[in-house]
C-alpha positions as CSV (number, residue, x, y, z in Angstrom):
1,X,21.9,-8.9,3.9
2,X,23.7,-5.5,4.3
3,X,21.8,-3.6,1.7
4,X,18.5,-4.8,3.3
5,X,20.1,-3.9,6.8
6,X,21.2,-0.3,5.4
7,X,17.3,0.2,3.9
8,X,16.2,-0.5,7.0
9,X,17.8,1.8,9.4
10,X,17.6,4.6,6.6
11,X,13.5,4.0,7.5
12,X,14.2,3.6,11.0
13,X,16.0,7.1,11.8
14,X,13.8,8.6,9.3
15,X,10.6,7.5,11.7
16,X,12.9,8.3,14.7
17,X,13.1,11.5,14.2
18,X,9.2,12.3,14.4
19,X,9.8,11.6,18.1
20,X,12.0,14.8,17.9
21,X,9.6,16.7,15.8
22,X,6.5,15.9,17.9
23,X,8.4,17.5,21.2
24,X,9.0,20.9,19.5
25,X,7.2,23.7,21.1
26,X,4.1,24.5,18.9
27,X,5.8,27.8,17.5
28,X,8.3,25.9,15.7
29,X,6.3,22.9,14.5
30,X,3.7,25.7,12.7
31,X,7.3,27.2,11.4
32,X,7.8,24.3,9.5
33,X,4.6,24.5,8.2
34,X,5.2,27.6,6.6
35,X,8.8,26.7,5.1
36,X,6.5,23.8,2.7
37,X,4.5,26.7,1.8
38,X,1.4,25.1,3.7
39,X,-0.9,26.9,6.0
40,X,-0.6,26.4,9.5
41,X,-3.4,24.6,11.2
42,X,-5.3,26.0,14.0
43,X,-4.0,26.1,17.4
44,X,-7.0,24.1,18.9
45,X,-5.8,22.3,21.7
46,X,-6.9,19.1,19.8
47,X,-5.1,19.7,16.7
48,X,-1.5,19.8,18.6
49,X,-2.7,16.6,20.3
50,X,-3.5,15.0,17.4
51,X,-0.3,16.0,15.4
52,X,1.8,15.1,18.0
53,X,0.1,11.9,18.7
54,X,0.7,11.2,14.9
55,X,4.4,11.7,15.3
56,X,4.5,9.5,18.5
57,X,3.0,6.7,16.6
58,X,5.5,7.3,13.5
59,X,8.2,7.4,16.1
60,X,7.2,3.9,17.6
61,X,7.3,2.7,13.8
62,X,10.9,3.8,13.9
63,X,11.3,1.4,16.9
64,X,9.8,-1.7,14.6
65,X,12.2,-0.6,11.8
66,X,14.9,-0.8,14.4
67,X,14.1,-4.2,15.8
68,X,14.2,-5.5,11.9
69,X,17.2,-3.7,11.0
70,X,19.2,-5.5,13.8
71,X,18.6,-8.7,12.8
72,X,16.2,-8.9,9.3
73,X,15.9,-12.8,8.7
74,X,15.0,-13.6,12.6
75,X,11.6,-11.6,11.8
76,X,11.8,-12.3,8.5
77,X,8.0,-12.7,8.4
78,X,7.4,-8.9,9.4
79,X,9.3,-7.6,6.1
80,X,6.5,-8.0,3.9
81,X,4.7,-6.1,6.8
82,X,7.4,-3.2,6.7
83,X,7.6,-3.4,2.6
84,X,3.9,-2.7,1.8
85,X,3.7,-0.4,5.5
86,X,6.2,1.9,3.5
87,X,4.6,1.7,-0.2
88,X,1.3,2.9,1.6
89,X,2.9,5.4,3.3
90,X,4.2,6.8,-0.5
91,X,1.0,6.7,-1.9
92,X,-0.8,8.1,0.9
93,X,1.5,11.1,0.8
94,X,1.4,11.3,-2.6
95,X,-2.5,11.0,-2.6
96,X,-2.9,13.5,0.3
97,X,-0.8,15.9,-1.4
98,X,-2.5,16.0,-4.0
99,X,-5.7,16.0,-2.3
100,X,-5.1,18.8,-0.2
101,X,-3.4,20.9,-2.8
102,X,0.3,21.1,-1.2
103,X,3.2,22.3,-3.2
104,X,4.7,19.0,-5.3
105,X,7.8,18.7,-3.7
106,X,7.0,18.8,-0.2
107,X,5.0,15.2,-0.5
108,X,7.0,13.6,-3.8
109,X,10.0,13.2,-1.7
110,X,8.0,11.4,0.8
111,X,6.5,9.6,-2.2
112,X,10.0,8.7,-4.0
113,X,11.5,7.6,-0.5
114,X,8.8,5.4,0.8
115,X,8.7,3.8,-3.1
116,X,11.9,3.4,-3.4
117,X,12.1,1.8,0.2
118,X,9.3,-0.5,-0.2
119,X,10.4,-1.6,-3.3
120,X,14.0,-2.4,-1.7
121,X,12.8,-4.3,1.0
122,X,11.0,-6.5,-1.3
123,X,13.6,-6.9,-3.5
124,X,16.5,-7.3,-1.1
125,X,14.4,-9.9,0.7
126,X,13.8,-11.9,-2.1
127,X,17.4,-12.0,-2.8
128,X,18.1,-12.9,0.3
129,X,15.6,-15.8,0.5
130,X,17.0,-17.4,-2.7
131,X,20.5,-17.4,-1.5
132,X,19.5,-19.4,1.7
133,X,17.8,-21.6,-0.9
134,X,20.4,-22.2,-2.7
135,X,19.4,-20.9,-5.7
């Protein structure tokens, strides 16, 4: 159950840190946009909003990682939840990047991480549910 534990706080600081992101002043936020070689979006009033309302909601998914990480088999039901939330995550960056036309290595690390966490929580979970069955 540590390996599924570890996976799971790896996700949860990774979605923590969006609350950080979506509190930088505007200036800096459109900086990083620039260092993934992407455009920066308009300054519209509405598109801050919206960005930072996306990283508030990815930040409260941080919070659900959390709550499984401390104690994975008490809400063992949500894992599946948390295994395919991640693998859509991975395809819809990888998808999106494509889409949009963004430089391959800002989005296939996204893609590669969310995989290869998705994948884990399956995995570890069904390793962990055949031990407590005895198997």
């Amino acid at each position: 159950m540590k390996e599924l534990k570890i996976v799971l706080w790896v996700c949860a600081v990774s979605c923590l840190l969006c609350f950080v992101f979506g509190a930088l002043p505007w200036k800096a936020i459109t900086a990083w946009f620039g260092f993934f070689g992407i455009q920066s979006p308009a300054t519209d009033p509405i598109t801050s909003y919206l960005l930072r309302l996306c990283m508030a909601a990815f930040g409260l998914i941080g919070i659900f990682f959390v709550i499984l990480a401390r104690n994975p088999m008490k809400y063992g039901g949500m894992l599946p939840l948390a295994g395919f939330g991640i693998l859509f995550m991975g395809l819809f960056s990888l998808v999106g990047g494509i889409r949009y036309g963004f430089p391959a290595w800002s989005y296939i690390i996204d893609f590669i991480f969310c995989t290869a966490g998705g994948v884990l929580v399956f995995t570890l979970r069904k390793k962990i549910m055949q031990g407590d069955n005895g198997k």
